[in-house]
SEGU-340650 format. One line per 2 residues: number of its first residue (from 1); for each residue x, y negated, z of N, C-alpha, C, O. Coordinates in steps of 0.05 Angstrom, whole numbers, plus 5000, padded with zeros to 4 digits. Each point is the difference from the previous one (the first is absolute). Example, Ala and Ser with C-alpha at 12.3 -4.5 7.8 and 13.67 -1.06 7.14 Angstrom:
1 = 5264:5114:5156:4982:4976:5000:5018:4976:5000:5021:5000:5013 ~ 4972:4979:4973:5016:4976:5001:4985:4978:5014:5010:4978:5004
This chain:
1 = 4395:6353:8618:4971:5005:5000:4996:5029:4992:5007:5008:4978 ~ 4981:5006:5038:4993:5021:4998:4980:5015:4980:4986:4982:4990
3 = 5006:5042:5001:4983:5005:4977:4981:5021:5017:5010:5021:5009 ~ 4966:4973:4996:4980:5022:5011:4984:5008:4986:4994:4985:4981
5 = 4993:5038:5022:4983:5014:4989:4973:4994:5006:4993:4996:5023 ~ 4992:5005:4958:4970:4988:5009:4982:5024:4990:5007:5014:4982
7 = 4969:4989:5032:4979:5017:4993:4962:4991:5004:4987:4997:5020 ~ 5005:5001:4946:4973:4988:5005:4979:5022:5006:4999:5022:4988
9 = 4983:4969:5032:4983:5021:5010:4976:4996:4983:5000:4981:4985 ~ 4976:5035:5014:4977:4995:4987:4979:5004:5023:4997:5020:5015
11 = 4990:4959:4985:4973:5004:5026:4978:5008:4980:5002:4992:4977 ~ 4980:5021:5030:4977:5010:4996:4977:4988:5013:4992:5008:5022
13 = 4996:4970:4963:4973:4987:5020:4978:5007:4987:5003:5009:4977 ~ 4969:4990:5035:4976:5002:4981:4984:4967:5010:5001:4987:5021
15 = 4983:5007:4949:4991:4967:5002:4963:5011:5007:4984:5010:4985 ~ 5016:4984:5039:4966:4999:5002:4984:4965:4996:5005:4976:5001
17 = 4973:5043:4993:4979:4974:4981:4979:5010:5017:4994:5022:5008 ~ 4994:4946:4995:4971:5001:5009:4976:4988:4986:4995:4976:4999
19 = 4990:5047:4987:4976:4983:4986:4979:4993:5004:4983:5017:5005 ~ 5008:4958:4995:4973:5001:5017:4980:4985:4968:5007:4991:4979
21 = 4970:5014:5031:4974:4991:4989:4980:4977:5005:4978:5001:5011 ~ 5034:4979:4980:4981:4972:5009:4964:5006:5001:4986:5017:4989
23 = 5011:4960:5030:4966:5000:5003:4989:4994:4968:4977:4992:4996 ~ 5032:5010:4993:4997:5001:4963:4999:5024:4990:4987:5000:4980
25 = 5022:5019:5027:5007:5018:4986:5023:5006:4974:4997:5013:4980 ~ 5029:4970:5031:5021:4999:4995:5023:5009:5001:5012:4986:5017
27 = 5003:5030:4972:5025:5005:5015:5021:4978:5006:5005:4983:4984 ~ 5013:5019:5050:5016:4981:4986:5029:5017:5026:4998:5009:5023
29 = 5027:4990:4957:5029:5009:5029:5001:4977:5013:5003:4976:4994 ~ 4992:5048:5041:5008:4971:5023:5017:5000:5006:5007:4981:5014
31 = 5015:5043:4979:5024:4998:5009:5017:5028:4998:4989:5022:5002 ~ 5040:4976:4995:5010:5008:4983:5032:5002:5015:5017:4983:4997
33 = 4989:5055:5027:5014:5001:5010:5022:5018:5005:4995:5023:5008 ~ 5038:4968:4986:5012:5028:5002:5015:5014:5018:5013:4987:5016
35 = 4987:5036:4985:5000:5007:5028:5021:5030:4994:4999:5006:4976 ~ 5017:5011:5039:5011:5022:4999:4975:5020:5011:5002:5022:4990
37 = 4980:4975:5023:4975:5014:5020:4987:4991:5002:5004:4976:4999 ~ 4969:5034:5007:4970:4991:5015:4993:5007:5029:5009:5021:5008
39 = 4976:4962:5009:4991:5020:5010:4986:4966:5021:5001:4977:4993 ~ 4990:5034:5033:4977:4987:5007:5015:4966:5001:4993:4979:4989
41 = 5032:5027:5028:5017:4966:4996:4998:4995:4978:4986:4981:4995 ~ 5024:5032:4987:5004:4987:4966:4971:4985:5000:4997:4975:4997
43 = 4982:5045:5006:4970:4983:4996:4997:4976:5009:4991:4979:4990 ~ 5019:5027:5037:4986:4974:5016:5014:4974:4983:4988:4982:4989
45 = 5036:5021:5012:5018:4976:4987:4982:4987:4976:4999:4976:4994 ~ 4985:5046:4991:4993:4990:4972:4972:4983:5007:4992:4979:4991
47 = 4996:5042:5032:4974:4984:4998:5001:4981:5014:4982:4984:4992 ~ 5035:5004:5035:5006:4972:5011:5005:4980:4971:4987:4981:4991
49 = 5027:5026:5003:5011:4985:4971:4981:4994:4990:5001:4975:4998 ~ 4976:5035:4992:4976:5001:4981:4980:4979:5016:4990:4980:4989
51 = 5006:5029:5042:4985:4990:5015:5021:4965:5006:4990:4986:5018 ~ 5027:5007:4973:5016:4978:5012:4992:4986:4974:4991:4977:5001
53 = 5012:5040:4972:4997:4985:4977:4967:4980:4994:4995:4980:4985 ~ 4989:5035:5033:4975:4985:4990:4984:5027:5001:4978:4991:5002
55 = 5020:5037:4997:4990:5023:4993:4978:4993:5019:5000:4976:4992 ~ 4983:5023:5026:4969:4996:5014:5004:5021:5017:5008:5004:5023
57 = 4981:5018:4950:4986:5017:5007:4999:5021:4970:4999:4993:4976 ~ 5004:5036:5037:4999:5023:4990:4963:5012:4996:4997:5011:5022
59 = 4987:4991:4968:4976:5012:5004:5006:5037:4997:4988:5017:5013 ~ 5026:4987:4974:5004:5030:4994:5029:5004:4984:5002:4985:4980
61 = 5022:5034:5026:5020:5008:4989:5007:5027:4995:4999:5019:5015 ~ 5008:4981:4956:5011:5034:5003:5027:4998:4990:5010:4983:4985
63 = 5003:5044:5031:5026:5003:5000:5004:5020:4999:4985:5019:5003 ~ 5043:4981:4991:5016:5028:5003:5026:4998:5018:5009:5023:5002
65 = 5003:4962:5008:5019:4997:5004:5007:5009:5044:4987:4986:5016 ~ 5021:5023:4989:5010:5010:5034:5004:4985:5008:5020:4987:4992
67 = 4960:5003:5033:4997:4983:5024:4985:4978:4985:5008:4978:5008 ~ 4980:5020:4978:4979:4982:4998:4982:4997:5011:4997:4980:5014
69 = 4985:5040:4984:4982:4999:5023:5002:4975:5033:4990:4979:5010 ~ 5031:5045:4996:5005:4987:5035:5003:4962:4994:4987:4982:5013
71 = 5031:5014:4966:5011:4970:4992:4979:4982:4989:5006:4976:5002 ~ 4966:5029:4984:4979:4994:5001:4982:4988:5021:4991:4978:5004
73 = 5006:5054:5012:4993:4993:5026:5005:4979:5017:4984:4985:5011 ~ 5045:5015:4989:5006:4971:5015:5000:4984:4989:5013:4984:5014
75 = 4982:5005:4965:5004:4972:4986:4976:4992:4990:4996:4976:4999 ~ 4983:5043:4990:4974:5000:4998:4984:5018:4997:4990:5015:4984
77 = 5011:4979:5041:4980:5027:5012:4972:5007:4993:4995:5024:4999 ~ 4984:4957:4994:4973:4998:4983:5001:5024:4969:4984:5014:4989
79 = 5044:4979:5009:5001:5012:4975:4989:5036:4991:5010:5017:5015 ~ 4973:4994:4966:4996:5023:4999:5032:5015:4978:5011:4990:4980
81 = 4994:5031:5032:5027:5006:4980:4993:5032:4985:4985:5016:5012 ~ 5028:4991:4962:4986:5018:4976:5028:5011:4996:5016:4989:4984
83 = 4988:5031:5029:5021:5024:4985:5003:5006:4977:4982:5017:4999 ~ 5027:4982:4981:5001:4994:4970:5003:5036:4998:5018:5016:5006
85 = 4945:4990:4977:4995:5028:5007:5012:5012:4972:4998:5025:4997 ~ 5014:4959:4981:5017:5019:4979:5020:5005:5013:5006:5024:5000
87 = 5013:4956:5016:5033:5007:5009:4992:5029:5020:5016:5018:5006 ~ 4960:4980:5002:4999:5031:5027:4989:5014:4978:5010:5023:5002
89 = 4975:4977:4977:5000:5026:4989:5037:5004:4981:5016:5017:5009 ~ 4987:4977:4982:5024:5003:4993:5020:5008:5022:5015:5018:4994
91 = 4986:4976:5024:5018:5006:5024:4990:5041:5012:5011:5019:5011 ~ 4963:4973:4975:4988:5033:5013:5001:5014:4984:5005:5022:5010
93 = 4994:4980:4958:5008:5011:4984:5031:5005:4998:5010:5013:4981 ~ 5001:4979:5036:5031:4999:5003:5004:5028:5000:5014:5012:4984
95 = 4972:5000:5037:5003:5014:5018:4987:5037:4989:4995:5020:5013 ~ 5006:4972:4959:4967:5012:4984:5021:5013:4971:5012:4985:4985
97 = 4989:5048:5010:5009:5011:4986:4987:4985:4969:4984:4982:5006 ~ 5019:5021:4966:4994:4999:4984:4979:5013:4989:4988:4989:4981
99 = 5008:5027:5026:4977:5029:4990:4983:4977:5019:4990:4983:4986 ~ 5007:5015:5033:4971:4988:5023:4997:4979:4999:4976:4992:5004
101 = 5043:4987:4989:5000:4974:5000:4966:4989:4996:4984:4993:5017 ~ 5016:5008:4955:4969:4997:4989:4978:5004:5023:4986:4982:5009
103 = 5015:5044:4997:4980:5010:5028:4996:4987:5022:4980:5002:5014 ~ 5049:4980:4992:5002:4989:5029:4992:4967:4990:4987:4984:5013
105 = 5021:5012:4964:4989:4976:4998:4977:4999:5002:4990:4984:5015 ~ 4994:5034:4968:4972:4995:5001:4987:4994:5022:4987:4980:5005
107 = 5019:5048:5015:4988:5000:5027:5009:4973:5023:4993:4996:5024 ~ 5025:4988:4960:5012:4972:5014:4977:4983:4993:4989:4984:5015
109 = 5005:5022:4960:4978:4977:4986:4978:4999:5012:4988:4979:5006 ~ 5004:5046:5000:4974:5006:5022:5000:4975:5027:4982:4985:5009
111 = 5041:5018:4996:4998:4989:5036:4995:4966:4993:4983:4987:5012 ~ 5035:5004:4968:4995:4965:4981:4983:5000:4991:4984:4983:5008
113 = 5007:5034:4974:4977:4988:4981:4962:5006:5021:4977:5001:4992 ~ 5038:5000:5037:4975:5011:5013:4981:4969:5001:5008:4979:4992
115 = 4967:5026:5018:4986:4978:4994:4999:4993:5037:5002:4979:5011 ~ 4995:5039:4997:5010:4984:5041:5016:5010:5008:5014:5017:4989
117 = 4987:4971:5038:5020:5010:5014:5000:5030:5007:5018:5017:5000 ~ 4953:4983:5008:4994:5031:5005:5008:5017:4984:5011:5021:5008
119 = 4986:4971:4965:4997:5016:4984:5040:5006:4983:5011:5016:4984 ~ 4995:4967:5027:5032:4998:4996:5012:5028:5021:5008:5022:4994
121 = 4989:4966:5028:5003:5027:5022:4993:5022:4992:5020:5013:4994 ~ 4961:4996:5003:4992:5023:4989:5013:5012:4975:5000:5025:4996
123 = 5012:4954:4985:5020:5018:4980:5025:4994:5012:5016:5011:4985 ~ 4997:4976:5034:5021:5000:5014:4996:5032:5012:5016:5017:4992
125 = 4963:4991:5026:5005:5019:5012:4997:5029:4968:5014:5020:4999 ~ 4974:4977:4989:5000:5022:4980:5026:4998:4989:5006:5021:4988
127 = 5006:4967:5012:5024:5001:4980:5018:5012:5026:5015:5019:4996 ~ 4983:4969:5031:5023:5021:5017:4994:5024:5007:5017:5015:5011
129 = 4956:4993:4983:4992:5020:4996:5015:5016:4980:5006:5022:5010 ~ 4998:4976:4975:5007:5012:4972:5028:4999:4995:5010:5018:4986
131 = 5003:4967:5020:5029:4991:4998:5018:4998:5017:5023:4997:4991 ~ 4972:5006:5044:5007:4990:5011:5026:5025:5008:5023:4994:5007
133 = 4969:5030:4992:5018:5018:4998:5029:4999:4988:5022:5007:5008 ~ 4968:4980:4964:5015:5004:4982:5021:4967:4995:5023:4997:4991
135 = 4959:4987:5020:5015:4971:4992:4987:4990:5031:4978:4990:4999 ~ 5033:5011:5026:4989:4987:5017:5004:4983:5011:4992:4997:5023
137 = 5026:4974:4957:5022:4980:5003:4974:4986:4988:4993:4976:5002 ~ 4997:5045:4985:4980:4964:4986:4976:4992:5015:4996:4976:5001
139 = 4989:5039:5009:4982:4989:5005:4998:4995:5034:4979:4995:5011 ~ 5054:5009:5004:5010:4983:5018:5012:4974:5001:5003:4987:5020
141 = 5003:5007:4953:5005:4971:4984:4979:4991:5006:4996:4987:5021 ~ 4984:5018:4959:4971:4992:5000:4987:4991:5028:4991:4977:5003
143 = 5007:5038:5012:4991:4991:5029:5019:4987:5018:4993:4987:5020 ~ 5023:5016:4975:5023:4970:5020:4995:4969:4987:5004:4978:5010
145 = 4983:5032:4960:5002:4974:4993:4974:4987:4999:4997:4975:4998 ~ 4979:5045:5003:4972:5006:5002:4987:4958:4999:4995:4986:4980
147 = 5003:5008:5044:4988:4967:5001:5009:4987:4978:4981:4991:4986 ~ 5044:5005:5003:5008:4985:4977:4995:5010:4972:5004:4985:4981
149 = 4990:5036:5016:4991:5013:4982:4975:4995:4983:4997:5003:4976 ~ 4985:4988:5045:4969:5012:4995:4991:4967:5008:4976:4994:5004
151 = 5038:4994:4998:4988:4964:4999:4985:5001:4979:4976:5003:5003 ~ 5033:4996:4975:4993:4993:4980:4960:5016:4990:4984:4992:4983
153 = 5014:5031:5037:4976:5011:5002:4970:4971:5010:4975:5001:4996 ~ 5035:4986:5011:4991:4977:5007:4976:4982:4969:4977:4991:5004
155 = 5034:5010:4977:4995:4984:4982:4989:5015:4976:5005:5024:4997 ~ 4980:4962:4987:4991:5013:4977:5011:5014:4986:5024:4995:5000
157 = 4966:5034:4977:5017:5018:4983:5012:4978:4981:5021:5005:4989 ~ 4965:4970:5006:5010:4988:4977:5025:4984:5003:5009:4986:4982
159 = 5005:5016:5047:5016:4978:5002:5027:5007:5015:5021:4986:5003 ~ 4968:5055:5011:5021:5014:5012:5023:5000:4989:5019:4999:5016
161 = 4988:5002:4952:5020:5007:4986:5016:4973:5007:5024:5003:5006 ~ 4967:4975:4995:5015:4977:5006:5014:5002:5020:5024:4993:4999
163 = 4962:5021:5031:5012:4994:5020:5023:5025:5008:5023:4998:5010 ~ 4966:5021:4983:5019:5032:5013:5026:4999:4979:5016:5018:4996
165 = 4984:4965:4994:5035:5007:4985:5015:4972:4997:4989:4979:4999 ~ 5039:5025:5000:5011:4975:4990:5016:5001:4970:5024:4995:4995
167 = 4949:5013:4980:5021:5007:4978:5006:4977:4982:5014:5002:4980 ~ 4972:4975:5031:5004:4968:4995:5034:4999:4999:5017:4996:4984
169 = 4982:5012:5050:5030:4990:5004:5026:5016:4991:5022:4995:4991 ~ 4969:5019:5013:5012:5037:4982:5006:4984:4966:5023:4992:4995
171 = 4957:5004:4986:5005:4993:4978:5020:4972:4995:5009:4994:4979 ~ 4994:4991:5049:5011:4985:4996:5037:5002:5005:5020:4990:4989
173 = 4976:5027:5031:5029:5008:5013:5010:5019:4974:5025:5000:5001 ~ 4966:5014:4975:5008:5018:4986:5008:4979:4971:5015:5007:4981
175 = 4971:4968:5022:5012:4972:4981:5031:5000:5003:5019:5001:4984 ~ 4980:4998:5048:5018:4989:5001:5029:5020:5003:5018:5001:4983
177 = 4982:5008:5033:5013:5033:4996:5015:5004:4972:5024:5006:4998 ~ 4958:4989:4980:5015:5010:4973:5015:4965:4993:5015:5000:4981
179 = 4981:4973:5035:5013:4985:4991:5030:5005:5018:5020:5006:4987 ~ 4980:4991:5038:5019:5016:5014:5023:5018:4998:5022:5000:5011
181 = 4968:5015:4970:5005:5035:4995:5020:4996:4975:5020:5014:4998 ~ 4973:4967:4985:5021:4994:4971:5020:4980:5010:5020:4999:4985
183 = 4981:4985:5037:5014:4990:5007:5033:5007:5020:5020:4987:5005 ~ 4970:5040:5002:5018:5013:5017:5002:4988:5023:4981:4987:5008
185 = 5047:5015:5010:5011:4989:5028:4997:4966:4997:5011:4988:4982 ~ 4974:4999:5038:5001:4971:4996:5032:4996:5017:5016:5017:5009
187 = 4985:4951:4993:5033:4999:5014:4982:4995:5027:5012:5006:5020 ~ 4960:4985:4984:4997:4991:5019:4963:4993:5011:4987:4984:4987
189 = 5002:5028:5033:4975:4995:4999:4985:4976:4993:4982:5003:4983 ~ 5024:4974:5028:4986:4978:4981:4992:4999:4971:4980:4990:4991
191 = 5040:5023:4995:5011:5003:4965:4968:5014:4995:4981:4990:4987 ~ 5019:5035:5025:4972:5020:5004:4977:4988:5004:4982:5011:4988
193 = 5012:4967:5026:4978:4997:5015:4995:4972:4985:4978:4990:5002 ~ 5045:4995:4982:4986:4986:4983:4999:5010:4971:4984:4986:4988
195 = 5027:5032:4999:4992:5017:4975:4962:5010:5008:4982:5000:4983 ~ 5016:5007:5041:4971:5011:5007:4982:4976:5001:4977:5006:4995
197 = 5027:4965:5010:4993:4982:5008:4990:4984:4973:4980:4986:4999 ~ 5036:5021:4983:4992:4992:4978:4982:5010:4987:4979:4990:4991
199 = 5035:5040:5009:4979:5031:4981:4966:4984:5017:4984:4987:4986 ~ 5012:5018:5038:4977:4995:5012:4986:4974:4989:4976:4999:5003
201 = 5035:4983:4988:4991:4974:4992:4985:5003:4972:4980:4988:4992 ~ 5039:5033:4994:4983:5004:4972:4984:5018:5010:4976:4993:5001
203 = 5028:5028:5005:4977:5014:5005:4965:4990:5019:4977:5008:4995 ~ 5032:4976:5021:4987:4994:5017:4972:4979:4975:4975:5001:5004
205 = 5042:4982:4971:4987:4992:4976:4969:5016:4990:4981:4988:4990 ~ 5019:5034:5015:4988:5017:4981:4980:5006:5025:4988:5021:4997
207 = 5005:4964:5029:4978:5012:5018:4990:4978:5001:5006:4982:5016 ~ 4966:5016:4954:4984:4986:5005:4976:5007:5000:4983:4988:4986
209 = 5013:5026:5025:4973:5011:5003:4996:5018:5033:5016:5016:5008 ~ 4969:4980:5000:4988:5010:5026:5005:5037:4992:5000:5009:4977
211 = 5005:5004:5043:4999:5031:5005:4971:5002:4994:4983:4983:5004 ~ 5013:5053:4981:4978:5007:4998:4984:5003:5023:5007:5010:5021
213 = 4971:4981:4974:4974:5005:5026:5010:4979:5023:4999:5005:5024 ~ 5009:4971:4965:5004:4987:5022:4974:4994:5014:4996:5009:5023
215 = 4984:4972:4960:4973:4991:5014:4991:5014:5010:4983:4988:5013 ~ 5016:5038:4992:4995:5026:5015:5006:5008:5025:4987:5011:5018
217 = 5045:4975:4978:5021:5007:5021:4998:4980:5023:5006:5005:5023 ~ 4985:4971:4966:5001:4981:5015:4969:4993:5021:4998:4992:5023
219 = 4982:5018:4954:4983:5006:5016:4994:5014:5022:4982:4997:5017 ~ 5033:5018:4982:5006:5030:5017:5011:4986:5029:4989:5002:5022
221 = 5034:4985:4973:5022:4986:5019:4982:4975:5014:5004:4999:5024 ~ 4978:4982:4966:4979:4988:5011:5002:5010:5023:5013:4993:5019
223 = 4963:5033:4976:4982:5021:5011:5019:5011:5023:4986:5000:5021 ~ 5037:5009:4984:5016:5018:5010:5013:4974:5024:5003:5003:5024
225 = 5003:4971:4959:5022:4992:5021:4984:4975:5002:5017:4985:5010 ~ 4963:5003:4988:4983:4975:5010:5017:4976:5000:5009:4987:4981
227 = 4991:5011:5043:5016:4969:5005:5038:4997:4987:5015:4982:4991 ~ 4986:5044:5013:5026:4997:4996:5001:4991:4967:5022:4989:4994
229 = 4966:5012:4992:5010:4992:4970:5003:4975:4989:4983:4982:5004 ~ 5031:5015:4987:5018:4979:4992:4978:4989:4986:4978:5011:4996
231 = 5032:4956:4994:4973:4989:4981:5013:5012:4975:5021:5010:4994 ~ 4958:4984:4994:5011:5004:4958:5026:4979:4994:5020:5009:4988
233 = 4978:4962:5021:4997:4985:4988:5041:4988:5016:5010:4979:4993
């Protein structure tokens, strides 16, 4: 019997989470997936899955993640979708010396914190006015991504902050990250995805209470999507 040499490899996956918001104003994870990449297949797989599990219906989603959009589209198409407008300012500040940083953010805040659409455009165009020389990656970002962006212009000042970001899910992925992170190399993805499975169970304990400005929010969603809303009950 012979003596061979063996060599263990290390894969590198990332675990995507999907959080959604009950007709309560609830958080709750629908699901919980690991993957080496993203991109519009990866999507579709998650949201068939979601839509097989019982999921209805989407009224509004925001994301950050490549090829969502398109994977939406086909699986539920009704749906309105929200570019998660911290991950693009951060992504544009990328791009943004230290000395200016401050400056370019501000003039970012202008185009979000606008009160219409019109009025978004108009600091979209002042800011490529002003910058565009100098940083002209960003506010070509900005307009490729323009429709998904500015959904959220739709709905009241009191309820925008809910919809244009995902720092819900952000605060949650950074839970888990540091449980992860002390653990080192697992032997095996399952090992990962039920260490997360658990962490999520306690954490998930501590959401009893509705998101701020829900009755707001929901009012809003009435108003916006009619028939399509789910009952309360």
């Amino acid at each position: 019997m012979g003596q061979g040499a063996g060599r263990w490899g290390v894969v590198k996956v990332a675990v995507y989470l999907a959080l959604g918001i009950t007709m309560t104003g609830q958080m709750e994870v629908l699901g919980m997936w690991a993957a080496p990449s993203e991109g519009a297949k990866f999507w579709l797989h998650v949201l068939t899955e979601l839509q097989s599990g019982g999921c209805a219906t989407f009224l509004l989603a925001a994301w950050t993640g490549k090829g969502f959009p398109e994977a939406m589209e086909a699986v539920f198409p009704a749906t309105q979708v929200q570019l998660c407008l911290v991950h693009r300012v951060r992504h544009s500040l990328s791009y943004v010396g230290w000395k200016e940083r401050k400056e370019v953010a501000q003039d970012l805040k202008a185009i979000y914190r606008a009160a219409t659409k019109a009025e978004a455009e108009r600091a979209l165009r002042a800011f490529e006015q002003k910058w565009d020389r100098k940083y002209p990656s960003i506010s070509k970002s900005w307009r490729t991504h323009w429709p998904e962006l500015i959904t959220f212009l739709k709905y009241p000042a009191e309820i925008r902050k809910a919809i244009y970001t995902t720092n819900a899910i952000e605060s949650l992925n950074r839970s888990l990250r540091k449980i992860s992170k002390n653990r080192g190399v697992f032997p095996n993805q399952e090992l990962l995805l039920k260490l997360y499975y658990l962490a999520l169970e306690r954490i998930a304990k501590k959401w009893t209470m509705p998101i701020h400005n829900w009755s707001e929010a929901l009012n809003r969603f009435a108003v916006e999507f009619g028939d399509r809303m789910p009952p309360l009950n």
